[in-house]
Structure formats: C-alpha cells, structure tokens
C-alpha positions as CSV (number, residue, x, y, z in Angstrom):
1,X,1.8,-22.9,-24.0
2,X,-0.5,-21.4,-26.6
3,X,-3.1,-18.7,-25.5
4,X,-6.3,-21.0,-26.4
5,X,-4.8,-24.1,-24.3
6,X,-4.1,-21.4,-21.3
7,X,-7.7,-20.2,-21.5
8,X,-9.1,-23.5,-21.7
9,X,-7.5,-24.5,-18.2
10,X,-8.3,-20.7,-16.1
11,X,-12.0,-21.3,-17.6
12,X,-12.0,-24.8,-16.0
13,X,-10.5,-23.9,-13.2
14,X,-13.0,-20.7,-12.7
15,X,-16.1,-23.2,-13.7
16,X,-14.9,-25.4,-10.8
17,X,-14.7,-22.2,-8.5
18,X,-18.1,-21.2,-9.2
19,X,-19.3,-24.9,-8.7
20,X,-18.3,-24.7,-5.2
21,X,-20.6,-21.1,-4.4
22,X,-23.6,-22.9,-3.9
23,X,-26.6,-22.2,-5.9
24,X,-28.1,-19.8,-3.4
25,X,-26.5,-16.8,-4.9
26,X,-28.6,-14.7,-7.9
27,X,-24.8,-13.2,-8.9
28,X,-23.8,-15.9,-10.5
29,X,-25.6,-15.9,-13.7
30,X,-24.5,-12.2,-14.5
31,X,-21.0,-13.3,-12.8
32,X,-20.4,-16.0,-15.3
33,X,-21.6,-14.4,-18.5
34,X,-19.4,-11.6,-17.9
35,X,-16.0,-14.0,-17.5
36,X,-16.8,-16.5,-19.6
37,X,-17.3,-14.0,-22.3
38,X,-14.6,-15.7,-24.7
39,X,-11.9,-13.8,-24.2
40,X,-7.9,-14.4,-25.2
41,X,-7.0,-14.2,-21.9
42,X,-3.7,-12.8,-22.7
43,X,-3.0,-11.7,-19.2
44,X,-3.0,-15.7,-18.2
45,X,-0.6,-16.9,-21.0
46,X,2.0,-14.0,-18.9
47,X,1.5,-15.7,-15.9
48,X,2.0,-18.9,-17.4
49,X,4.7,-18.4,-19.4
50,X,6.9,-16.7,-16.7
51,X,6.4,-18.7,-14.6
52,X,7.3,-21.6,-16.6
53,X,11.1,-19.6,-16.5
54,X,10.9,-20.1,-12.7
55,X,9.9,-23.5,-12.9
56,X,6.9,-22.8,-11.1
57,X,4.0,-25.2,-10.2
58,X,1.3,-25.3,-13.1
59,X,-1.8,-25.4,-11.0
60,X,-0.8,-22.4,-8.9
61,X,-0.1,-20.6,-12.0
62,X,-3.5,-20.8,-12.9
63,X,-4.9,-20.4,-10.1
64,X,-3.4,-16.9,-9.9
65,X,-4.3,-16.2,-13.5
66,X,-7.7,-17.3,-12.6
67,X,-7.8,-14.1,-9.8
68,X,-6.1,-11.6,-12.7
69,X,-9.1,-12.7,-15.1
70,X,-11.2,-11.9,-12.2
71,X,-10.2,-8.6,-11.8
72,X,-10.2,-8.0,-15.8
73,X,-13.7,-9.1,-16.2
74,X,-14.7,-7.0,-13.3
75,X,-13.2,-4.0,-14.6
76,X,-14.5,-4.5,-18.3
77,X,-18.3,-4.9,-17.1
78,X,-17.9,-1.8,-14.6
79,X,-15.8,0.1,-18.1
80,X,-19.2,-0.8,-19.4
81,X,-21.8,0.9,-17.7
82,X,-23.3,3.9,-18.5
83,X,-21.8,6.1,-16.5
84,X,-18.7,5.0,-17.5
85,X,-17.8,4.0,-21.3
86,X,-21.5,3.2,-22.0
87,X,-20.8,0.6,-24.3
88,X,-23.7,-1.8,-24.9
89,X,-21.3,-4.6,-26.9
90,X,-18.8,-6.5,-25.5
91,X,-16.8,-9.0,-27.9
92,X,-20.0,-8.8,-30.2
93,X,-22.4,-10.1,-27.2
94,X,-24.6,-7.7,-25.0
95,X,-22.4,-5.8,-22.2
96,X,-23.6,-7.2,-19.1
97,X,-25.9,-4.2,-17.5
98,X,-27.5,-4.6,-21.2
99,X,-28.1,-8.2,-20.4
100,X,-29.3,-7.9,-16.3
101,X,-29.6,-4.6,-15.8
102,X,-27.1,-1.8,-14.2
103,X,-27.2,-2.4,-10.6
104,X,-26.9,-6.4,-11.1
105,X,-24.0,-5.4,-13.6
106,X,-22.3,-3.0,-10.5
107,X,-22.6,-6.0,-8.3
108,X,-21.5,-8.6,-10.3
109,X,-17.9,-6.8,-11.2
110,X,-17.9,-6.1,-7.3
111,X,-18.3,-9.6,-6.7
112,X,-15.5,-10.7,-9.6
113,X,-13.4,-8.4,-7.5
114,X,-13.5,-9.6,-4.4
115,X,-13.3,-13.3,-5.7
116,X,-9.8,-12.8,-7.2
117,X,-8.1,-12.4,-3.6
118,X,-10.6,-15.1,-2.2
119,X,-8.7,-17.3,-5.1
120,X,-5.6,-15.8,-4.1
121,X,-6.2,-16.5,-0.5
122,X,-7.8,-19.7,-0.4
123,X,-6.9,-23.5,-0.4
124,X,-6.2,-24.3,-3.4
125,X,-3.3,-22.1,-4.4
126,X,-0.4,-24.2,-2.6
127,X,2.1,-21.5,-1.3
128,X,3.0,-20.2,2.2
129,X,1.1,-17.4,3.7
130,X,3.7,-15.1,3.3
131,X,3.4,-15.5,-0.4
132,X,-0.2,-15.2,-0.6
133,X,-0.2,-11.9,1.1
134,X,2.5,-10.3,-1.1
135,X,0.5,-11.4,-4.1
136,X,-2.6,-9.9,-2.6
137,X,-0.7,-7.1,-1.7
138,X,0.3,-6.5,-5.1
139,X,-2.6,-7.2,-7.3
140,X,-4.7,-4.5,-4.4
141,X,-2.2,-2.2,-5.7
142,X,-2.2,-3.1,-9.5
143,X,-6.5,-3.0,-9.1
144,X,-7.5,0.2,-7.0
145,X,-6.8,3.8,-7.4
146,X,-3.2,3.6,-8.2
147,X,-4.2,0.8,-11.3
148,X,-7.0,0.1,-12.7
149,X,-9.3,2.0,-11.6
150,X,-7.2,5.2,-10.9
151,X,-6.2,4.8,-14.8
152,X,-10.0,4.2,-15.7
153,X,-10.6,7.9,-13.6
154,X,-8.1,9.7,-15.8
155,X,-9.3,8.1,-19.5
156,X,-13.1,9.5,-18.2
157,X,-11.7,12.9,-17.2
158,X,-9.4,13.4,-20.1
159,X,-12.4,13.1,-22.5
160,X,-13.0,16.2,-25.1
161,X,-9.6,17.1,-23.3
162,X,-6.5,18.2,-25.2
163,X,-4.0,15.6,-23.5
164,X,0.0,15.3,-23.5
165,X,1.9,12.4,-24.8
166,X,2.8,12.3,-21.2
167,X,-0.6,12.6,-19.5
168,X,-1.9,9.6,-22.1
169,X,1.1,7.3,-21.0
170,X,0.5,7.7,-17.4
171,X,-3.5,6.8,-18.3
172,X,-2.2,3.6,-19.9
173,X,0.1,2.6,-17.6
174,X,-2.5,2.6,-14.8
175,X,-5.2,1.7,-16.3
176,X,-3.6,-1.0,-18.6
177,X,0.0,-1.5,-17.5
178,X,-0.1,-2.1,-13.6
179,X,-2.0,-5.7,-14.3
180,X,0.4,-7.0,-17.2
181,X,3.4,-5.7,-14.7
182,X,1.5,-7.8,-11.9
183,X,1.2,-10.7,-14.2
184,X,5.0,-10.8,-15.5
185,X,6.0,-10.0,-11.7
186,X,3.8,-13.0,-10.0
187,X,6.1,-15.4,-10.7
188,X,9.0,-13.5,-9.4
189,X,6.9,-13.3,-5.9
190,X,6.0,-16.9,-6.0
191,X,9.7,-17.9,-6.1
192,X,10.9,-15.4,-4.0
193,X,13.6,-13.8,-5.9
194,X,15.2,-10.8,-5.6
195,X,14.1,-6.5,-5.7
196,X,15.8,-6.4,-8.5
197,X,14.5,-9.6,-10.7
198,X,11.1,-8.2,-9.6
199,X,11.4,-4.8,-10.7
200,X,12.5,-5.8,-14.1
201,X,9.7,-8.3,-14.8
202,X,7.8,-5.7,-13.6
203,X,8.9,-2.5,-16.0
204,X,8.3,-5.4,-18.7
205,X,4.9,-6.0,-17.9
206,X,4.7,-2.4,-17.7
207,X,5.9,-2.2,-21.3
208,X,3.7,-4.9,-22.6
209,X,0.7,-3.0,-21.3
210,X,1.4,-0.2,-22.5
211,X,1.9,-1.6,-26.0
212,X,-1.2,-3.9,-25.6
213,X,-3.6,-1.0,-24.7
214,X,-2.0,1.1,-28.0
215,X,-2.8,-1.6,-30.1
216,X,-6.2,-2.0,-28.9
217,X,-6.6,2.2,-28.8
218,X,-5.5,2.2,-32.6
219,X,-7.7,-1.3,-34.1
C-alpha cells in the first residue's frame, strides 16, 4: 500500500485510541500534537508491507504499527529537548517542550512509551498471548538502552568527537536500525516462523535503517 494510505489508517487507529483515555488526562494535548505531527510514517508501511508477504491480518498490522509510531514520536519529542538535540522545530512546527513546556514534553514522550506496549498488550490486537509477549519482548529491546535510546546516548557523547566509521555505524544501528529491524521482523513473530526467517528480516531492517538514518544525516 502506499505510505500516505498506511498513515492515514495508524492515525485513525491512534485517534480512536486516544478517544478511549477519557478526558481526565492533561497529557493528551501535548501527546497528540507530538504523533500527529504529519509524519511519513515509513516505519508503518514496513510493517504493513511484510506482513502482507505473510498474509497477515490487516488490523493487527496496524495496530502494531500504531505502537512503533508510538515509540518514534516518543523518542523524537525526548531527541528534542534541550538537554538533548535542543531542537526547537520539528517538521517546520514548534518541537513539543517549545509548545507546552519541557517537563510536559518529558511526560508526554514517557507516556507515548508506555502506550505502545499497552497497544501491543491490549484487546484489540487479535493474537495469542504468547505472541503479544514476544512482540513486547522485542520492541523493549529495539526501544531501551540496547536501541533507541542506547544509540541516542552514543550520538550525544560522540559530539565534537573524532569518530570511526565503525563507532558511527554502531550509533545508527541502535539508534535508528533496531526499530526498522523490529518492524520488518514483526511479521515474522506474528506468524511464527522460523530463527532463521526472523533473523534475516531482521539484518534487513537492520540495513534499511541504517540507510534511512544516512539519508536523513546527509539531506
């Protein structure tokens, strides 16, 4: 499917999530101005399209892209902050923290992150258990210190740094990589297949990541 179509449905489907929090909750203002900042949501168009290979169910596709977009848009609005990139544009809009402050900006991406395995755990994705908790499992490992945010660490340490080839790759890898290699791999974990299928849809996500966050270093 094309990328716009695929965004279209994970923004629907996250609107309807956030329908269902209740309006008690201050977050959700800063929540939903940081994902619904009009993104390509590349990382869901992976999900969808590999699964399609598996012949996997379309709303449980999204639904799991829906929890990857989660865990993007947390990590771009905590990227963000001033202690971090200190970036007060995001896709030509105010960054969040510019928009409701840092601390609200620090609890919203929190709360984005903790959402994506309440999407992964809840109702509405239609698997067994024991597929719920590998992609938990796996998306944990692709989000904390040995992804996302172990890969953001190393791009803040290696500034005004002379860095190897080698050092930059394994920066990339984690801090771009580990999420695309989730998002080719998820369909392999939905249908249960093999080590080895999994492995290789992972080193390609791997591989698209890397080349996605090159791209994006050299525009």
């Amino acid at each position: 499917k094309k990328l716009i179509a695929i965004a279209k449905e994970v923004d629907f489907y996250l609107s309807k999530f956030f329908s269902k929090q209740g309006n008690n909750s201050y977050l959700i203002k800063p929540i939903k101005y940081g994902i619904f900042s009009g993104g390509k949501k590349f990382r869901s168009s992976i999900i969808v399209n590999t699964g399609k290979i598996f012949g996997i169910d379309y709303k449980n596709l999204i639904a799991v892209a829906a929890a990857v977009e989660c865990i993007h848009s947390y990590s771009l609005i905590h990227d963000d902050l001033p202690c971090m990139d200190n970036d007060d544009l995001r896709r030509g809009k105010l960054s969040t923290h510019k928009k409701f402050g840092e601390s609200t900006a620090v609890l919203a991406g929190n709360s984005l992150l903790t959402m994506a395995f309440e999407i992964l755990s809840g109702k509405d994705l239609r698997l067994s258990q024991d597929i719920k908790l590998d992609l938990i499992n796996s998306l944990s490992k692709s989000s904390g210190h040995s992804g996302i945010a172990g890969g953001q660490y190393l791009d803040l340490s290696f500034e005004n740094l002379n860095t190897t080839k080698k050092q930059v790759i394994n920066m990339q890898s984690k801090k771009t990589g580990k999420l695309f290699a989730f998002c080719c791999e998820s369909a392999a974990i939905i249908a249960q297949s093999n080590k080895t299928k999994r492995k290789q849809l992972n080193n390609t996500g791997q591989k698209i990541g890397l080349l996605f966050q090159i791209t994006d270093d050299l525009i």
